[in-house]
N, C-alpha and C positions, 0 to 999 in steps of 0.2 A: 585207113590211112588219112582220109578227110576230115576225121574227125582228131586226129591226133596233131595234126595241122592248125586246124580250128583252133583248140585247144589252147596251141602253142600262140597265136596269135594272139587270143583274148589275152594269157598270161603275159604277153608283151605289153599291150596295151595298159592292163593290171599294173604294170610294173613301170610304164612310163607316167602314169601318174601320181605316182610317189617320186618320181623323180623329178619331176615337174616340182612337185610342192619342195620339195628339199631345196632344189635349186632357186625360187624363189625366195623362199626362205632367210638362205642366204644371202641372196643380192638385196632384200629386205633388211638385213642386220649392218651391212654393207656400208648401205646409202641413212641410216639410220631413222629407218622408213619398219611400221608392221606389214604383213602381211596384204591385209587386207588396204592398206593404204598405198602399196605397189600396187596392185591389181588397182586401185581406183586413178592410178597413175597410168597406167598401162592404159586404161577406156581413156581416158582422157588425151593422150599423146596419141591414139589412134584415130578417136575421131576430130582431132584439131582442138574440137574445145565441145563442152557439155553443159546442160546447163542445172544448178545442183539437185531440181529435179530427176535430171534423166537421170543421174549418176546415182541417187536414193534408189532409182528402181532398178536398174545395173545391178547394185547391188546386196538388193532386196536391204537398205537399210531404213528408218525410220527420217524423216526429215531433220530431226532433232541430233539423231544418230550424227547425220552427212554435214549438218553444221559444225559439227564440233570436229570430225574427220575433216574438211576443208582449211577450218579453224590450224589445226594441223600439218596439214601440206603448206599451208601460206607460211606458216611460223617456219618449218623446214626450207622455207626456199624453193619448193619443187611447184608450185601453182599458185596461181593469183586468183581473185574475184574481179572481173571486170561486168559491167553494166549490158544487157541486152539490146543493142541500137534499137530493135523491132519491136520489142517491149520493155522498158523499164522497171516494170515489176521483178521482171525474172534477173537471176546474176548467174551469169557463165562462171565454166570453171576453165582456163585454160593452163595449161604448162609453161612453166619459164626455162631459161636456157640451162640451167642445172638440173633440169630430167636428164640430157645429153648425156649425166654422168650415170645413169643407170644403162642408157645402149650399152654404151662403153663396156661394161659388166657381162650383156650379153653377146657382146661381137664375136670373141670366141666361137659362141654355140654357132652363133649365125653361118661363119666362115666355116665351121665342119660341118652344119649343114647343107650347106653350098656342094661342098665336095662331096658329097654321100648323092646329093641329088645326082650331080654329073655321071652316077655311074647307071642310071636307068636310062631307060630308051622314053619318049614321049608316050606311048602306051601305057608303060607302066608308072610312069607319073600321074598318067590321067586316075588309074586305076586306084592308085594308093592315096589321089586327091579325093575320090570317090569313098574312097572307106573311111579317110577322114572327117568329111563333110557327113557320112551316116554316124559315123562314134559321137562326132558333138552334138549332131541330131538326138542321139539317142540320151547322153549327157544331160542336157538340155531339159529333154520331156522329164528322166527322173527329177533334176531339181526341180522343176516347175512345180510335180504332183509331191512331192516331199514341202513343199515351198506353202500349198494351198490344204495340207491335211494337219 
């Protein structure tokens, strides 16, 4: 029985990461944003602002890469280059008020995820915050060793 459970889990997880991607996907086509330039929209709206360093190694691109992706966001409107007070050398990446139109896109999910939450008890939220934090964990360590071979 544990194991057919198991099982069933993995296969969920399996299956919610194609849906993830799909979904991004399309809020990517949306905002007429790629992929990979939502996702460096997304680090960036998360942590306030980056600096185009961090965001090369976020994700794993080349500096040359992240220039020209920045180059990109700024022309779309979604992020600016502003000056690093602490150091000069370095150029933050921050978000303008036209990321707001990508929330927007996901509020939906947001708001039905809200309600799904509501129906567990504090236990099993801890529980399922627990197996999240080990999936990304585990997520994570693949790319890393696919990242360095």
């Amino acid at each position: 029985m544990r194991s057919s459970a198991t099982n069933e889990l993995l296969a969920e997880a399996r299956a919610l990461s194609g849906d993830f991607d799909r979904l991004s996907q399309a809020v990517a086509e949306r905002v007429g944003l790629s992929p990979i330039e939502l996702l460096a929209m997304d680090l960036v709206s998360t942590a306030g602002q980056l600096s185009a360093g961090q965001l090369a190694r976020e994700l794993r691109l080349t500096t040359g890469a992240i220039t020209g992706l920045v180059d990109r966001l700024e022309k779309a409107g979604f992020a600016r280059r502003v000056a690093d007070p602490d150091d000069r050398r370095r150029v933050l990446v921050t978000a303008t008020s036209k990321e707001r139109k990508v929330g927007e896109l996901y509020a939906p999910l947001a708001a039905s995820l809200r309600r799904a939450v509501d129906q567990y008890s504090d236990r099993d939220l801890a529980t399922l915050t627990d197996f999240i934090r080990r999936l990304r964990s585990a997520v994570a360590e693949t790319s890393a060793k696919l990242a360095r071979a």
